[in-house]
C-alpha positions in Angstrom: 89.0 48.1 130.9 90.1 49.3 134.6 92.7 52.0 135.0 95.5 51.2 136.8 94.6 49.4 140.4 91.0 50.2 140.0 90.8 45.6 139.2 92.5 44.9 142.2 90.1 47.9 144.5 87.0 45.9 142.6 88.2 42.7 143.4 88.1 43.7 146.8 85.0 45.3 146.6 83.0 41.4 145.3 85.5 39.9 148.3 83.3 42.5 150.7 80.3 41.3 149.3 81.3 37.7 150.0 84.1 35.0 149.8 84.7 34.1 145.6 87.1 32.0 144.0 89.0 33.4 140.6 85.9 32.2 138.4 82.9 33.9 140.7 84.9 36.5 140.7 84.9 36.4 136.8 81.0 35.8 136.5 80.7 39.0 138.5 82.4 41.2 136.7 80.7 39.7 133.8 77.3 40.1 135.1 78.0 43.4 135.9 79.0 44.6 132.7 75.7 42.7 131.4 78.5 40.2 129.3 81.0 42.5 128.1 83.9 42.5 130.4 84.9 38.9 131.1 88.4 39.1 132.4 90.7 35.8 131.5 92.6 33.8 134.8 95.6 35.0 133.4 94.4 38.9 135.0 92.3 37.5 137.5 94.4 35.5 139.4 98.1 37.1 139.4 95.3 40.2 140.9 94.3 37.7 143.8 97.9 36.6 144.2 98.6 40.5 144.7 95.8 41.1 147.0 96.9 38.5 149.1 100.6 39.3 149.0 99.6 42.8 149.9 97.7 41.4 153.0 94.4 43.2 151.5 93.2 39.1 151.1 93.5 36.0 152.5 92.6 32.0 150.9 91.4 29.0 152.0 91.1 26.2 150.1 88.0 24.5 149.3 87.8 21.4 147.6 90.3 22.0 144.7 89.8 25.7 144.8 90.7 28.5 146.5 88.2 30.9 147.9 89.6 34.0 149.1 88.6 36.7 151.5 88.9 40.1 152.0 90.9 40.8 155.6 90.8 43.9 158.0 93.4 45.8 156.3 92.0 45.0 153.1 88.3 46.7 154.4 90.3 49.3 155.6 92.3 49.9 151.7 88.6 49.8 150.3 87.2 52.1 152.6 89.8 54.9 151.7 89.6 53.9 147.9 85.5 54.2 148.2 85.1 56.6 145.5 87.4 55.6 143.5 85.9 51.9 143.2 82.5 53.0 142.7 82.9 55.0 140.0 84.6 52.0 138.3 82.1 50.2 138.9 79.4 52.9 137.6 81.4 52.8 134.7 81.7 49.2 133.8 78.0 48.7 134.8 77.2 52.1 132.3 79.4 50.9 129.6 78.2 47.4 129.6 74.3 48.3 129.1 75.2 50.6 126.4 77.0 47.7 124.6 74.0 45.2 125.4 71.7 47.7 124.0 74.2 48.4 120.4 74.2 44.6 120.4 70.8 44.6 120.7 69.9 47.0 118.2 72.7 46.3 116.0 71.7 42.4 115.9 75.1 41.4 116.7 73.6 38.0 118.8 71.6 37.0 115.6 73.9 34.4 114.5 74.7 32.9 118.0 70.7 32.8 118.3 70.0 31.3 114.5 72.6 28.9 115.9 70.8 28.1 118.6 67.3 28.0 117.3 66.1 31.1 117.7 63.8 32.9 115.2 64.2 36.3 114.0 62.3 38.4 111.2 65.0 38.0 107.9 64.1 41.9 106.9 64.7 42.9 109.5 68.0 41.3 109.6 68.7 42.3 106.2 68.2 45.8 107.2 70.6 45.6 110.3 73.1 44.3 108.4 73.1 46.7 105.7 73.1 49.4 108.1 76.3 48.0 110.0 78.1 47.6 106.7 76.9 51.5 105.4 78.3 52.7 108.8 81.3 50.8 108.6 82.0 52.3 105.1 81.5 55.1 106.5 83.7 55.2 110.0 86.3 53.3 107.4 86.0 55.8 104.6 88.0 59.0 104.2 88.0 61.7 107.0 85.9 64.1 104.5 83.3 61.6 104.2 82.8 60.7 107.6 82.2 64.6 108.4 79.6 65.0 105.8 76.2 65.2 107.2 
């Protein structure tokens, strides 16, 4: 999702906004990428245990977890990497509304809503659904075929 170091600038960048732990830190980038980008532990934290290493952060525990803050030199690291950081974050934020409006319009949350009680028109369904299987064919199809108009 991130080009190389541009995860560890934007971790810094929520640690500026305020002290997280691994999992706020998570539900962030989450939030920010309106559900699409969820990173697992296994990136998020060896990125915190870099951070820190690097003297860019520093932890304090709290309770059983650790919440970690952004230090001087750390500021000082985003400040110089400004741009760079906010046009990550333009793009996560641009990339996840276009995918929460495909979902949207594609239907792709039907199910997980049926599931959950939800009610949706079943033509409408039915016509989502054979439009995402005709485009399929047709991304899937032979080169010629997807060219024709």
């Amino acid at each position: 999702m991130f080009g190389d170091g541009d995860l560890k600038l934007v971790v810094l960048y929520l640690m500026a906004e305020a002290p997280r732990h691994g999992y706020d830190i998570i539900k962030a980038l989450e939030e920010r990428s309106s559900g699409f980008y969820s990173p697992s532990p296994g990136v998020i934290y060896p990125t915190l245990t870099f951070l820190e290493e690097a003297g860019f952060a520093v932890s304090a525990p709290e309770g059983a977890k650790k919440v970690f803050s952004i230090t001087d030199a750390g500021s000082s690291h985003l400040a110089e990497n400004r741009d760079m950081v906010e046009r990550a974050l333009e793009q996560l934020e641009r990339f996840g509304r276009k995918m929460a409006k495909a979902r949207e319009w594609f239907g792709w949350d039907d199910d997980a809503q049926e599931r959950r009680g939800g009610r949706k028109d079943d033509e409408l369904r039915s016509v989502r659904r054979r439009l995402r299987a005709a485009l399929a064919e047709i991304l899937d199809g032979p080169e010629e075929r997807a060219r024709r108009p």
